[in-house]
Structure formats: structure tokens, C-alpha cells
N, C-alpha and C positions, 0 to 999 in steps of 0.2 A: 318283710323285705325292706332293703332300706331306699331312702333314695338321697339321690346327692342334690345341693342347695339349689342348683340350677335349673334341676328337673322340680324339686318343691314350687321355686319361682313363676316356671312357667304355667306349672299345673294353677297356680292361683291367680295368675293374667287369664288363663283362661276361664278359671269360673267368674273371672271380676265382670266377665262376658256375656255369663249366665244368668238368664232371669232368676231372681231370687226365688219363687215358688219351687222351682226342680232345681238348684244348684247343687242340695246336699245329695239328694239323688244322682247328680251326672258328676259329682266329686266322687262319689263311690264306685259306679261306672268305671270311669277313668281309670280309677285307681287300680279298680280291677284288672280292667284291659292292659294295663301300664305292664303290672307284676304279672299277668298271667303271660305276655311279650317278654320279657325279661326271663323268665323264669325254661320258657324253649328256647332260649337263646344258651340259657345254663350262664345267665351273669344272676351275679349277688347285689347287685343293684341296681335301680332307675334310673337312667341318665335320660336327656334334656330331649336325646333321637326317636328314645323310645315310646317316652310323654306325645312326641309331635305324632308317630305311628299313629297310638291308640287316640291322640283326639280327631284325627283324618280320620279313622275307622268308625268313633261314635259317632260322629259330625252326620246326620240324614242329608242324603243324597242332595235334596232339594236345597240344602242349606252351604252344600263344600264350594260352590261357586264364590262365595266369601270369605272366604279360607285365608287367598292370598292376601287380601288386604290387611286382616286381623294378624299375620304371622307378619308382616312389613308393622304394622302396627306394637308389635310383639318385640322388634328388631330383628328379624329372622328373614331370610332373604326365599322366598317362595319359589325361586328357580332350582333350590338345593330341593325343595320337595315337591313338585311339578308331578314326579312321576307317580307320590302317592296320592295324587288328584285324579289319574285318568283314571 
């Protein structure tokens, strides 16, 4: 599947996030969740919405509380995705 530069970009702020011992692991992950999202959606590509989805979804419960800072961090404004936190 392909993805557009914006979702590539994001996707690599966020592993720059990732401890390096599980990056390549949660880079595959991602990837996964990303295109497997994408794909019930019936688009042919990754865009930046879908990345943000699936890294909410990988993110462990204990860990989403830090979300919003990392997406303001990101330049992404955490009120647009609020509701994939509750």
C-alpha cells in the first residue's frame, strides 16, 4: 500500500520517540495497523489521519496520557484528536 509523505513523516516522528531496542518492531506494528485501517476504509493509501488512528490504537493504555503532548510536539493539535483518547 502506499503512503503519502506526510504520513511517512509522521510515522518517523513517531518512532524518533521510540526506544530504539522495539522501534523496528512498533515500526512494523504501525505499519500494520496503519494499511490494515486504510484498507476498511477501501482507500489506496496512508494518509497522516490514519497514521494518528493507528498510533492511538498501539499507544498502551498507560502510556496515551502522553499523547497530547507528543502530537503538539509533532505540530498537530490534540483537540482535533481528543476523542481518539477517551
Amino acid at each position: 500500500m502506499n503512503w503519502n509523505d506526510a504520513a511517512e513523516d509522521l510515522l518517523h516522528q513517531v518512532l524518533g520517540q521510540t526506544p530504539y531496542p522495539v522501534r523496528e518492531a512498533t515500526e512494523t506494528r504501525l505499519r500494520g495497523i496503519a494499511e490494515g485501517i486504510a484498507d476498511d476504509e477501501g482507500k489506496q493509501r496512508v494518509g497522516v489521519e490514519t497514521v494518528i488512528i493507528a498510533w492511538v490504537r498501539s499507544t498502551p493504555e498507560a502510556l496515551r496520557p502522553d499523547l497530547p503532548r507528543l502530537m503538539e510536539k509533532f505540530g498537530l493539535d490534540p483537540d482535533e484528536y481528543r476523542h481518539l483518547l477517551e
